[in-house]
KETORGU-187989 format. One record per residue (C-alpha): residue number from 0; z, x, y. Coordinates in steps of 0.2 Angstrom, whole numbers, plus 2048, in hexadecimal, padded with zeros to 3 digits. Example, Ala and Ser with C-alpha at 12.3 -4.5 7.8 and 13.67 -1.06 7.14 Angstrom:
% KETORGU-187989
+-----+-----+-----+-----+
:   i :  pz :  px :  py :
+-----+-----+-----+-----+
:   0 : 827 : 83E : 7EA :
:   1 : 824 : 844 : 7FB :
+-----+-----+-----+-----+
This chain:
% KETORGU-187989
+-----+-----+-----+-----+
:   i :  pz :  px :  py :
+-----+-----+-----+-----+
:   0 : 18F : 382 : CA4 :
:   1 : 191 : 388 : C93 :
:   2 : 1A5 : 38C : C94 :
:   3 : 1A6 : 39E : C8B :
:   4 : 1AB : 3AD : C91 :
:   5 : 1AB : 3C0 : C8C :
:   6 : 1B5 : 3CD : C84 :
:   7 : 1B3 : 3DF : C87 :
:   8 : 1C0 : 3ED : C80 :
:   9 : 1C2 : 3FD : C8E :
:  10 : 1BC : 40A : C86 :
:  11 : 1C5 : 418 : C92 :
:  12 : 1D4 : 418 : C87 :
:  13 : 1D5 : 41A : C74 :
:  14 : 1DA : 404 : C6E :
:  15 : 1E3 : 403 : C5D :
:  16 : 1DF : 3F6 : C51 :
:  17 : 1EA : 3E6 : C4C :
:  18 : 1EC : 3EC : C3A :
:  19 : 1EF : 3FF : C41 :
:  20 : 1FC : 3F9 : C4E :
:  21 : 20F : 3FB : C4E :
:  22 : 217 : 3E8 : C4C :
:  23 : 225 : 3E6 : C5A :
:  24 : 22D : 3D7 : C53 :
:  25 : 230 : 3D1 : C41 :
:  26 : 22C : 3BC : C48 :
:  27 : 230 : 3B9 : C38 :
:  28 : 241 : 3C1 : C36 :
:  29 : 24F : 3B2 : C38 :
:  30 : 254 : 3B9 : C49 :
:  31 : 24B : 3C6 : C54 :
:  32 : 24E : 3CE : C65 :
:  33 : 243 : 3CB : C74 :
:  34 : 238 : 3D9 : C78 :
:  35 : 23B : 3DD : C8A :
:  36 : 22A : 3DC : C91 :
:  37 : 227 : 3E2 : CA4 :
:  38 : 21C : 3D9 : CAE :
:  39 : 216 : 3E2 : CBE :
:  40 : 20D : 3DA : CCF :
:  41 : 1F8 : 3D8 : CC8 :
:  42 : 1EF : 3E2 : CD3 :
:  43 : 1DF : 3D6 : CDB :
:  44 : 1D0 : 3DF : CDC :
:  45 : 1C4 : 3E0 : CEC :
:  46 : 1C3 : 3D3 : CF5 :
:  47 : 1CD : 3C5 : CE4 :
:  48 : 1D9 : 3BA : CED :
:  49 : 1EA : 3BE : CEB :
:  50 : 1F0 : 3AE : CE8 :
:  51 : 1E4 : 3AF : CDB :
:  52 : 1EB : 3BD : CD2 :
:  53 : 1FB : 3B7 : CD6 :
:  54 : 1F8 : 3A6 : CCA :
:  55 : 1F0 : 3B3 : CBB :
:  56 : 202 : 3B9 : CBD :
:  57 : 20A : 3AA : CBD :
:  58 : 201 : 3A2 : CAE :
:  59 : 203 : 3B2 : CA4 :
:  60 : 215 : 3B5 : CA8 :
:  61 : 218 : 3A1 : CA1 :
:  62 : 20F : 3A7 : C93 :
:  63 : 21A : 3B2 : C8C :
:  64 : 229 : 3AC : C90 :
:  65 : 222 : 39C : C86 :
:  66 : 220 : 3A7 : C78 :
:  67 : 234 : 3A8 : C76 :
:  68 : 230 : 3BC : C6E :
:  69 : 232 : 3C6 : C80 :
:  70 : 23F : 3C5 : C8C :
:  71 : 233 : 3C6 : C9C :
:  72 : 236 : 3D3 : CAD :
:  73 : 22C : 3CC : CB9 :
:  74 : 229 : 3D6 : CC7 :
:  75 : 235 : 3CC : CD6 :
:  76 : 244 : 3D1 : CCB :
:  77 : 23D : 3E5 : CCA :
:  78 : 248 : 3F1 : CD4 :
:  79 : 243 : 3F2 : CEA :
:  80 : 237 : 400 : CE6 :
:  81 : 22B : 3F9 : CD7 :
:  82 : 22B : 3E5 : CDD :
:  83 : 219 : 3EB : CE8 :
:  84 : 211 : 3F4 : CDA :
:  85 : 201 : 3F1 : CD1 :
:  86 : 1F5 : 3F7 : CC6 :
:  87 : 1F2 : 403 : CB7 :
:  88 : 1FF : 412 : CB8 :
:  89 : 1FB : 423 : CB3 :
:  90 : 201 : 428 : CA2 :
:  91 : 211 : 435 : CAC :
:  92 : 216 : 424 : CB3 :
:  93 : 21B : 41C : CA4 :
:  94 : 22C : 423 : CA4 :
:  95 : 22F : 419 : CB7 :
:  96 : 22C : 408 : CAE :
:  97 : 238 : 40A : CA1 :
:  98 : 247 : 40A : CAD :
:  99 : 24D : 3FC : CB0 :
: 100 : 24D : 3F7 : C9C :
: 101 : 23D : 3F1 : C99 :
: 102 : 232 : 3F8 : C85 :
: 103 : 222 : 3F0 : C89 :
: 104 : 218 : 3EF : C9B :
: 105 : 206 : 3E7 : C9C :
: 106 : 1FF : 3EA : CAD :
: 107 : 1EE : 3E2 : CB0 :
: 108 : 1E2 : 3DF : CC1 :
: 109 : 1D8 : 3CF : CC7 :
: 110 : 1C6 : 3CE : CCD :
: 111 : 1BD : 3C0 : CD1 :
: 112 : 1AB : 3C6 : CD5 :
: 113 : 19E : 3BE : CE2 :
: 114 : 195 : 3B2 : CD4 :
: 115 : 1A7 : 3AB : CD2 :
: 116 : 1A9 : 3B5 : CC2 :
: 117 : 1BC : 3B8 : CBC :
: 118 : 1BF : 3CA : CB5 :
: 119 : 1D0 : 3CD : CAE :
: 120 : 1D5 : 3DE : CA8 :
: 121 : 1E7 : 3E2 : C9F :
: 122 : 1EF : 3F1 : C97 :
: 123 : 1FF : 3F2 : C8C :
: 124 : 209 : 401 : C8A :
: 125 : 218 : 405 : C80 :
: 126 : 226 : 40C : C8B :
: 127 : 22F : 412 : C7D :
: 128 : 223 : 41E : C77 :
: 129 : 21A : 41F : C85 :
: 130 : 20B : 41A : C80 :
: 131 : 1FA : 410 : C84 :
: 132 : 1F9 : 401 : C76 :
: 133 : 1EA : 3F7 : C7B :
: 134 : 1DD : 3F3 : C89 :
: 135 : 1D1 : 3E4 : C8C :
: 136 : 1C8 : 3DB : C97 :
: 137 : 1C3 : 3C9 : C98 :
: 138 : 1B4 : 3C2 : CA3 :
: 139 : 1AF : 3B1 : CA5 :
: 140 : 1AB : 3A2 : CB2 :
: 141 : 1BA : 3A0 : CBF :
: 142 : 1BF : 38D : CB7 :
: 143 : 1C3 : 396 : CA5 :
: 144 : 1D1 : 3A1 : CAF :
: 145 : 1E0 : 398 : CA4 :
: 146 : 1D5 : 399 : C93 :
: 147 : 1D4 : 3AD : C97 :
: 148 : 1E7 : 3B0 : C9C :
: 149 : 1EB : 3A6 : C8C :
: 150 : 1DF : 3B4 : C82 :
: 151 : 1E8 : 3C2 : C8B :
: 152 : 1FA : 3B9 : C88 :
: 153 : 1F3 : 3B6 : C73 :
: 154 : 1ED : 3CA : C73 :
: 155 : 1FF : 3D2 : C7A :
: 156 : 207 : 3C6 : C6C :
: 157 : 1FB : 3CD : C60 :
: 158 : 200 : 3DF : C65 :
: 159 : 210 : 3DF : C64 :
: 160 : 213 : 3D2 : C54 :
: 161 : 205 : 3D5 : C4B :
: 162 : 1FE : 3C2 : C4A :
: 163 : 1F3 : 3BA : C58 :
: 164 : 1FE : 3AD : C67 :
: 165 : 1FB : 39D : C68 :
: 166 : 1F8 : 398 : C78 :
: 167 : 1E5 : 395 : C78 :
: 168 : 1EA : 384 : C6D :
: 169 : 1EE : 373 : C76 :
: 170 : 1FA : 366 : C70 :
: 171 : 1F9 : 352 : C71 :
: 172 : 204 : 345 : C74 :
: 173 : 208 : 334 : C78 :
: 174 : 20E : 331 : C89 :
: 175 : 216 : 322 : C8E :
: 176 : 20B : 31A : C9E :
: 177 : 210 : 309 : CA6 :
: 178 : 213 : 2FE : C99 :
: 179 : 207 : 305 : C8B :
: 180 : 207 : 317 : C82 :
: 181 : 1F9 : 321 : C84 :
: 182 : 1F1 : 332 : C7D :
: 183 : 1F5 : 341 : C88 :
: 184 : 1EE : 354 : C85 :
: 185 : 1F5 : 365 : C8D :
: 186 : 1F6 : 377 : C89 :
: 187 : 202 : 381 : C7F :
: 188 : 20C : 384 : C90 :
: 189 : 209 : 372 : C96 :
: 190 : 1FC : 376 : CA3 :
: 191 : 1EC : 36D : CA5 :
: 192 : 1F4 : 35C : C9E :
: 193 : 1E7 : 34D : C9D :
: 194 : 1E8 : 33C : C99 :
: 195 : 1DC : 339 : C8C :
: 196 : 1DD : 325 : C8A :
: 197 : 1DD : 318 : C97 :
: 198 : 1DB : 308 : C8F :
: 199 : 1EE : 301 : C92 :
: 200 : 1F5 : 2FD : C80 :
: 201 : 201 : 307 : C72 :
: 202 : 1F7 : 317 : C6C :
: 203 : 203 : 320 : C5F :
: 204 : 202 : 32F : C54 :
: 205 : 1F4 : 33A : C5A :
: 206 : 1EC : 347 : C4C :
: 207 : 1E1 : 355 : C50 :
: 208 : 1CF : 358 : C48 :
: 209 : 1D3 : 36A : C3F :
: 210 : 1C1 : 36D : C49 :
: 211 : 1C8 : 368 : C57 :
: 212 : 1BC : 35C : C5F :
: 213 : 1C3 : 34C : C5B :
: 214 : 1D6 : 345 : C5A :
: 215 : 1D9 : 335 : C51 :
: 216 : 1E7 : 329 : C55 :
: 217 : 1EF : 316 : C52 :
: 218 : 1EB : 30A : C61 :
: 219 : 1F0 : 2F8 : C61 :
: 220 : 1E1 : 2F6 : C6E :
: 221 : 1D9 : 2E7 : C64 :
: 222 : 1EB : 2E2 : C5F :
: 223 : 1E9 : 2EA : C4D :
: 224 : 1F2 : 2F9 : C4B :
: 225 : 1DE : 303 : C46 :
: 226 : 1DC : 314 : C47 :
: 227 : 1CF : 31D : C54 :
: 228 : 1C7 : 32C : C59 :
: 229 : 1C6 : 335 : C6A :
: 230 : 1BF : 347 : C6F :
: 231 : 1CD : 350 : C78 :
: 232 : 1C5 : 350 : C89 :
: 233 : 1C9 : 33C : C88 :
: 234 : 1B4 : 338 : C82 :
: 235 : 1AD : 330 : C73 :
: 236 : 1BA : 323 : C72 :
: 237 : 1B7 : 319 : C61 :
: 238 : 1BF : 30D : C54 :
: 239 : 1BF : 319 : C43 :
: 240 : 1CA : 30A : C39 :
: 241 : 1CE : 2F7 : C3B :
: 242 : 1D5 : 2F3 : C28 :
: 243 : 1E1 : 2E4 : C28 :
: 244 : 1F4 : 2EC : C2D :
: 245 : 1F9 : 2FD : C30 :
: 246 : 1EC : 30A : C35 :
: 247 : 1F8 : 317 : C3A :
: 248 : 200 : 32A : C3A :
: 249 : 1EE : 332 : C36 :
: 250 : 1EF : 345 : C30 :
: 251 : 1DF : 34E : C2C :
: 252 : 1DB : 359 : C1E :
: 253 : 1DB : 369 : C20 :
: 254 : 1C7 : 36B : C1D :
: 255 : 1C6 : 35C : C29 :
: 256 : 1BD : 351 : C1A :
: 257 : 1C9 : 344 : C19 :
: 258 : 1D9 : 33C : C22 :
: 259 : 1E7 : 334 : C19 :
: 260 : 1F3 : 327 : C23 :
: 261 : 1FF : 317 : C20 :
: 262 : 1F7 : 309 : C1E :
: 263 : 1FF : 2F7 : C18 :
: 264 : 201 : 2E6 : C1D :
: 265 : 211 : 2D8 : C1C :
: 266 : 21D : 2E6 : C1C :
: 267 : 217 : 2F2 : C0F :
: 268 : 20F : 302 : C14 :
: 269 : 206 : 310 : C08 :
: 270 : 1FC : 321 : C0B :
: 271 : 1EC : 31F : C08 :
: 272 : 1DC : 32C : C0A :
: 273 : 1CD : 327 : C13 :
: 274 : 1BE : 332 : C18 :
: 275 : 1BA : 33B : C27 :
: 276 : 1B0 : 32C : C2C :
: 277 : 1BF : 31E : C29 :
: 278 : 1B8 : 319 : C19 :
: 279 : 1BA : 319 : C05 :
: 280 : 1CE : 316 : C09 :
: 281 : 1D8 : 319 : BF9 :
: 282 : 1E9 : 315 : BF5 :
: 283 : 1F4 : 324 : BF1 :
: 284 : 206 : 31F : BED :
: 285 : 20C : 311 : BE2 :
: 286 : 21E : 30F : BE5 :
: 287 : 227 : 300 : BEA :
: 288 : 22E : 307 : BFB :
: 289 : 225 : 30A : C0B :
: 290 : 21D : 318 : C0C :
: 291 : 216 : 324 : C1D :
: 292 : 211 : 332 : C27 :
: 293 : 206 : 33D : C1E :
: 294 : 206 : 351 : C1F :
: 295 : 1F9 : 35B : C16 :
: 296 : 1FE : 36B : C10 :
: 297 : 1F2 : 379 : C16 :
: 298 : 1EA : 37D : C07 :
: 299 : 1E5 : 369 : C05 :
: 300 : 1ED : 368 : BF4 :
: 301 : 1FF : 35D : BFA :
: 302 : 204 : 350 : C06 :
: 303 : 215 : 350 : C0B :
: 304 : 21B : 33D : C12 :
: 305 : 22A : 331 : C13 :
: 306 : 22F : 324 : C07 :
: 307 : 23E : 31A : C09 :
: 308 : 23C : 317 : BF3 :
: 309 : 24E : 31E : BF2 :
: 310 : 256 : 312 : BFD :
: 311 : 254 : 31C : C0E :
: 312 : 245 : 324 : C15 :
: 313 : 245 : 338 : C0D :
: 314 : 239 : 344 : C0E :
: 315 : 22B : 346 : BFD :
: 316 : 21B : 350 : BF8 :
: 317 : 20E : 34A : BEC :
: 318 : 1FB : 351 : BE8 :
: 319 : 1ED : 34E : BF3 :
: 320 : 1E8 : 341 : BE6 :
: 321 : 1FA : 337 : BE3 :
: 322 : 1FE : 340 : BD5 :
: 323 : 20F : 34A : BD1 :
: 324 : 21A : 343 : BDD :
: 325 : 22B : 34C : BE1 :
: 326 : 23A : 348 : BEE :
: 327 : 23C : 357 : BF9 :
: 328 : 24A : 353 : C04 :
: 329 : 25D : 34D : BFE :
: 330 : 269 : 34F : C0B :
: 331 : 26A : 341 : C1B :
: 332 : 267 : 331 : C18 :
: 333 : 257 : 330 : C24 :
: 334 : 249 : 33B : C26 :
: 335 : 238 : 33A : C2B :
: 336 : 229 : 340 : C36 :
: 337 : 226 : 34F : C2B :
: 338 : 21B : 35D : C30 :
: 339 : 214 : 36A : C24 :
: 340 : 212 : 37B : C2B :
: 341 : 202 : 386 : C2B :
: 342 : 20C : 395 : C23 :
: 343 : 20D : 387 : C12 :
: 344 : 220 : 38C : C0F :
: 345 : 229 : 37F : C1B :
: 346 : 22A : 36D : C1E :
: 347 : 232 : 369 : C2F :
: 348 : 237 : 355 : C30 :
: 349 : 242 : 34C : C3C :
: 350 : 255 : 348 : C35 :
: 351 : 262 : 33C : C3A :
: 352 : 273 : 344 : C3B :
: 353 : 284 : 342 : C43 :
: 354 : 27B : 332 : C4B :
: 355 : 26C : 33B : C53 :
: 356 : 25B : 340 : C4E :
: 357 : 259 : 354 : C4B :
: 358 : 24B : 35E : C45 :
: 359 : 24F : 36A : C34 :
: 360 : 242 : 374 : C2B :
: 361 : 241 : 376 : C17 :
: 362 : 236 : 37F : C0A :
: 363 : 22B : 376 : C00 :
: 364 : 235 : 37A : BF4 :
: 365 : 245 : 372 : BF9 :
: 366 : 24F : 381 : BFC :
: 367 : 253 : 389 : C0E :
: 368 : 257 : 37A : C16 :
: 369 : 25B : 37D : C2A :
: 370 : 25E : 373 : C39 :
: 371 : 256 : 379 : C48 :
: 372 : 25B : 36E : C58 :
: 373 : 26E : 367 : C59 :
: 374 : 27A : 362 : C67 :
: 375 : 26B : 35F : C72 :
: 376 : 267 : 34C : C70 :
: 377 : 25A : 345 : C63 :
: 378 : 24E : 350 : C5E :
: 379 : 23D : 347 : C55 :
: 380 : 22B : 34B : C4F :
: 381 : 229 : 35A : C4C :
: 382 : 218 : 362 : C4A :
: 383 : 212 : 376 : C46 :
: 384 : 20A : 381 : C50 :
: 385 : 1FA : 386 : C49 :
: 386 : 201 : 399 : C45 :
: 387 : 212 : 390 : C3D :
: 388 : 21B : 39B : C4D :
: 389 : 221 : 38C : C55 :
: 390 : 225 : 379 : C55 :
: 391 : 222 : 36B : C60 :
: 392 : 22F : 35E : C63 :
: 393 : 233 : 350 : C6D :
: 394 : 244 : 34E : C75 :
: 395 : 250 : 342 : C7E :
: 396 : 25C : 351 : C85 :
: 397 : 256 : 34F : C95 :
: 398 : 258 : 33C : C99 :
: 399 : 244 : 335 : C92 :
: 400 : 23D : 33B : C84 :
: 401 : 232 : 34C : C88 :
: 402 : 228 : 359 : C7D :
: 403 : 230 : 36A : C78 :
: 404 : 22D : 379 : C70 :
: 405 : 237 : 384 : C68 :
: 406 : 235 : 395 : C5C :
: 407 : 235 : 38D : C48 :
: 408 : 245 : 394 : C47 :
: 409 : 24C : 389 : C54 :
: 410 : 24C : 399 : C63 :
: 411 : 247 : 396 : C75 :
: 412 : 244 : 382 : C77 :
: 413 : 23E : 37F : C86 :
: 414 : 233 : 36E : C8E :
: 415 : 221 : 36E : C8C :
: 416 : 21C : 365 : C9D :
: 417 : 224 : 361 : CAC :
: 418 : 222 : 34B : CAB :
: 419 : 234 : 341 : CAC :
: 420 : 233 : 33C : C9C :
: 421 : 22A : 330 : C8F :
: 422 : 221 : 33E : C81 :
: 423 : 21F : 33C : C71 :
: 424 : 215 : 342 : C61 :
: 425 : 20F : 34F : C64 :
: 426 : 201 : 358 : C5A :
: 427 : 1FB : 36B : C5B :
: 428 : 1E9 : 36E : C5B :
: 429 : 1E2 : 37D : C4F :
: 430 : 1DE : 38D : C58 :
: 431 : 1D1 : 389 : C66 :
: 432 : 1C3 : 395 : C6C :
+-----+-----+-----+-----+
């Protein structure tokens, strides 16, 4: 079945436009307040399941509490009298919902048809101003029910800050299975987590396609460290690179065209640029240091990496081609694991400080330099959400190492999935439709 599914705006009430609408919440001010968003019961239409409806809810209230820019009032906390009720209110009733603190309600209903078909219909209103701010509805096969929460979820964080959500994106990992590492995928709230390797050995660094449809990685399947591809549904496994030595750390360009990565042999290690297709490898830096872990800036032009030329591994940008190499980072005597963010302006990495790993932020220009995790364990590879919102992290605070996220500004980190332990590197996927 061809996985698609429809989008219809309700016409009955007048809809504004993204660039007409009022932005809420400044997500890129230093700090922010969470919007107070009230959450009502969904109302299940005809003859819809309730637990059904009841698991829309669920997912959508995870949603944007994930999102770190509301402070959720889900409906078993509501006052004795609203806890029961459902559905769209009429415009005198706005003034109810604002009572017990809330600026924001979304109410929406849940129909599942008898051809299986899901509809899903949502309204946001302003409490404040008492007013009406959008109204959609989404339709699609019954087995898309997460892919159209996620879309209503990504449209209320549209509303309100004036840029699309995220949560339609999937992030993947490597997660530690028996004695070997595989390749795990889930979505930006840690649902619908999949193993996508299964062949027992170390697979290391995973790196999405900017398309989407393939992730490269390191496995020392054949004993050499090559570099493969795999479609994210765990098909289409293949070898991309076997040259002597390292074949690891892959990072795409951002027009999917080429892939730059360490490779070296006896020690040494060097970015070098390869095509699409693993071949044409050139070498890009010259120094006498190891060098490794590749970011491409967005608009293709740079490639941050790690050199340890200076005597410890620091953080330095050169052009696409090698050329005009600069060392960004000078404070701490060890950084790594640099991620460069969609936005273009920041660089996160991972830091050693006061004996533990921590992740800090930088522009690309040196300046603003900022520690986002601290007193919370060791903190490593960090990677950018697709929309430069957030940062994906993995983290020992909790005993084994486990995935986070957390605002860019280091707000709300929270665990990405419910496993005891053993995540790491994890990598954001582009926008996904």
């Amino acid at each position: 079945m061809k996985k698609y599914f429809s989008l219809s705006l309700l016409l009955l009430l007048m809809v504004n436009t993204p660039a007409e609408a009022r932005v809420y919440l400044d997500i890129n001010a230093p700090t922010f307040v969470q919007i107070p968003i009230v959450l009502p019961k969904w109302k299940a239409v005809n003859k819809t399941p309730p637990p059904l409806t009841a698991k829309v809810y669920d997912i959508l209230s995870n949603d944007l509490t994930l999102a770190g820019f509301f402070k959720v009032i889900d409906h078993p906390r509501f006052p004795s009298p609203f806890r029961e009720k459902e559905g769209v209110p009429k415009s005198n009733a706005l003034q109810e919902w604002a009572s017990f603190g809330g600026e924001i309600l979304l109410v929406g209903e849940t129909l599942l048809d008898s051809n299986s078909n899901l509809i899903l219909k949502f309204h946001l209103f302003d409490l404040v101003e008492q007013k009406h701010l959008v109204g959609k509805q989404y339709e699609g096969p019954l087995q898309l029910l997460r892919k159209m929460v996620h879309r209503i979820a990504d449209e209320v964080v549209l509303q309100l800050t004036g840029e699309r959500g995220v949560h339609n994106t999937r992030i993947a990992f490597v997660s530690l299975q028996g004695g070997g590492k595989e390749i795990s995928v889930s979505d930006f709230d840690g649902g619908e987590l999949r193993q996508i390797t299964q062949n027992q050995s170390l697979n290391l660094s995973p790196a999405w396609a900017p398309d989407g449809k393939n992730i490269a990685f390191t496995s020392y399947l054949r004993r050499n460290p090559d570099l493969y591809l795999i479609d994210p549904d765990g098909h289409n496994f293949r070898r991309l690179t076997s040259y002597p030595g390292l074949n690891a750390a892959p990072a795409w360009s951002p027009d999917g065209k080429k892939i730059a990565l360490m490779m070296g042999m006896e020690g040494k290690s060097d970015i070098y640029l390869i095509d699409a297709n693993g071949n044409n490898p050139k070498k890009l830096t010259t120094g006498h240091g190891n060098e490794a872990s590749p970011t491409w800036s967005p608009d293709g032009k740079q490639i941050a990496f790690v050199s340890d030329r200076s005597g410890s591994p620091q953080i330095y940008i050169m052009g696409s081609d090698g050329s005009n190499v600069r060392r960004l980072t000078f404070e701490g005597s060890y950084n790594s694991k640099p991620s460069w963010s969609p936005k273009g302006d920041r660089i996160s990495y991972c830091g050693r400080a006061e004996g533990r790993y921590d992740i800090f932020t930088i522009g690309v220009d040196g300046s603003g330099l900022q520690r986002v995790t601290s007193n919370s364990g060791s903190n490593e590879s960090p990677c950018w959400s697709p929309d430069g919102r957030y940062i994906a992290f993995s983290s020992n605070r909790l005993g084994g190492s486990k995935l986070f996220i957390m605002n860019a500004n280091g707000f709300n980190q929270r665990p990405l999935t419910s496993a005891k332990g053993g995540e790491s590197s994890p990598a954001w996927s582009r926008q996904l439709e």
